[in-house]
C-alpha positions as CSV (number, residue, x, y, z in Angstrom):
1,X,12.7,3.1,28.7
2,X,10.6,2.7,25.9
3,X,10.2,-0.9,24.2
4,X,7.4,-2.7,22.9
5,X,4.1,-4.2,24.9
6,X,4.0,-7.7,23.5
7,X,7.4,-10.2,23.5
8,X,6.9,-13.5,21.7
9,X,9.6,-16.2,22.7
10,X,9.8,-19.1,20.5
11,X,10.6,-22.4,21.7
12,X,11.3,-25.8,19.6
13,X,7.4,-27.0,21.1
14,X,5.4,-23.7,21.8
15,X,5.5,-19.7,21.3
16,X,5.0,-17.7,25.0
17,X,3.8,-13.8,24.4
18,X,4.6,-11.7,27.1
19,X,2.2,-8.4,28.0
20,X,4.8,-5.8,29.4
21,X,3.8,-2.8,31.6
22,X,5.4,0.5,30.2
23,X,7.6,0.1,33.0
24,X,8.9,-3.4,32.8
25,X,12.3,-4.3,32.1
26,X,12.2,-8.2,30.2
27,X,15.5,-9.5,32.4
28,X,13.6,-8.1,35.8
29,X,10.2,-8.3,35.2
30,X,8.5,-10.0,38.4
31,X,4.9,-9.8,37.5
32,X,3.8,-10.1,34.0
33,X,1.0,-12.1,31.5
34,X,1.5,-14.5,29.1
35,X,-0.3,-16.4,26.3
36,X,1.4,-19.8,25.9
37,X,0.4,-21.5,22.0
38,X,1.8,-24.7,21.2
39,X,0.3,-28.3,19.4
40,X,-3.3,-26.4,18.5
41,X,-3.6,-25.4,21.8
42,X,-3.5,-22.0,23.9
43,X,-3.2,-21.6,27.3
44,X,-3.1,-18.6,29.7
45,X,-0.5,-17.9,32.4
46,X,0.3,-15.5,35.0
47,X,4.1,-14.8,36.2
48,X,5.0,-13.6,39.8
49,X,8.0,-14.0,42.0
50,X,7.2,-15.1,45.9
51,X,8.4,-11.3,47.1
52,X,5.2,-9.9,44.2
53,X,3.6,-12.3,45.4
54,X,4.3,-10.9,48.9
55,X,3.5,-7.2,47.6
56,X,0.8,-7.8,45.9
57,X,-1.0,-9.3,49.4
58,X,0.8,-6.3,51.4
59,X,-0.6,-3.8,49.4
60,X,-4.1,-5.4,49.3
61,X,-4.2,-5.4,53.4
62,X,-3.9,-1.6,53.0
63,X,-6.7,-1.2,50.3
64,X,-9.3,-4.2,51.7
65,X,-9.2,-5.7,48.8
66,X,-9.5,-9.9,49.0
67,X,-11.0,-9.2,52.2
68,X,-7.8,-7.5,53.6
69,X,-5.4,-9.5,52.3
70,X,-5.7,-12.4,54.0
71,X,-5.9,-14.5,50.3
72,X,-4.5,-14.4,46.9
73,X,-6.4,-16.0,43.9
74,X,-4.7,-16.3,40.4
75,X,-6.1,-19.5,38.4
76,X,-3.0,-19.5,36.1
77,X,-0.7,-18.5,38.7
78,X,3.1,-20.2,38.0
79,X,5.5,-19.2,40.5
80,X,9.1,-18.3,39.9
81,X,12.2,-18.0,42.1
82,X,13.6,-15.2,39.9
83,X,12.3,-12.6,37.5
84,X,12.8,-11.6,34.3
85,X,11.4,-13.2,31.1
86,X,14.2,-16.2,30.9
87,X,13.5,-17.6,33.9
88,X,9.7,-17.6,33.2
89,X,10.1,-19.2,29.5
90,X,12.3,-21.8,31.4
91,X,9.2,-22.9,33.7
92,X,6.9,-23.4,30.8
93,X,9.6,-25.5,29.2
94,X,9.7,-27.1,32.2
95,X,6.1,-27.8,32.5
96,X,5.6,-29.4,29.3
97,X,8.6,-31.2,29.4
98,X,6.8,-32.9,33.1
99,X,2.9,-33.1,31.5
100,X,3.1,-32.8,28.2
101,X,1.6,-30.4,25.4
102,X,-1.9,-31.9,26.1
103,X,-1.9,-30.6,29.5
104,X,-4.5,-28.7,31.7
105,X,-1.7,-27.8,34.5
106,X,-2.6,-24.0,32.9
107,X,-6.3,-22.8,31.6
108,X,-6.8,-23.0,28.5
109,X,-8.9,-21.0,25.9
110,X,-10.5,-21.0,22.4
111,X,-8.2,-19.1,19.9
112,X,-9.4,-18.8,16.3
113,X,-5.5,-18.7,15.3
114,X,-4.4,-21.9,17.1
């Protein structure tokens, strides 16, 4: 199914882009990208369910990567029960809701745009 790379979701306090594989479906997506902009600021996070999560380490026992497997490191990891682009907007409303638009819960970066 073809559709577009890049989904922007607007929110009343900040504007999530998603960065879709070729293959993801936005209501199922379990594993995806995100630049979060809000209040001047920009922040990076990275989407995964606990059964990617899961996969992810599985497949890297077979490869060796991360030493086998044994370890997972995503700095802007946010974990979510379900997939699908909804549920991940909802944790980021979530999160600034709990810490606030002046947060460092996620990295953030230098954008020229912000």
């Amino acid at each position: 199914m073809a559709h577009e790379p890049l989904v922007t979701v607007e929110t009343t306090d900040f504007s999530v882009t998603y960065v879709l594989a070729l293959d993801d479906d936005a209501n199922t997506v379990e594993d995806v990208d995100a630049v979060v902009r809000g209040d001047g600021n920009v922040w990076t996070a990275t989407f995964m369910t606990p059964r990617k999560i899961a996969e992810v380490m599985d497949d890297r026992t077979g490869t060796g990567a991360c030493a086998g497997g044994p370890h997972l490191r995503i700095p802007d990891l946010v974990i979510v029960r379900e997939g699908g682009l909804e549920a991940m907007t909802r944790a980021l409303v979530d999160l600034f809701a709990e810490y606030g638009m002046d947060t460092d819960v996620l990295p953030r970066f230098e954008d020229e745009e912000a």
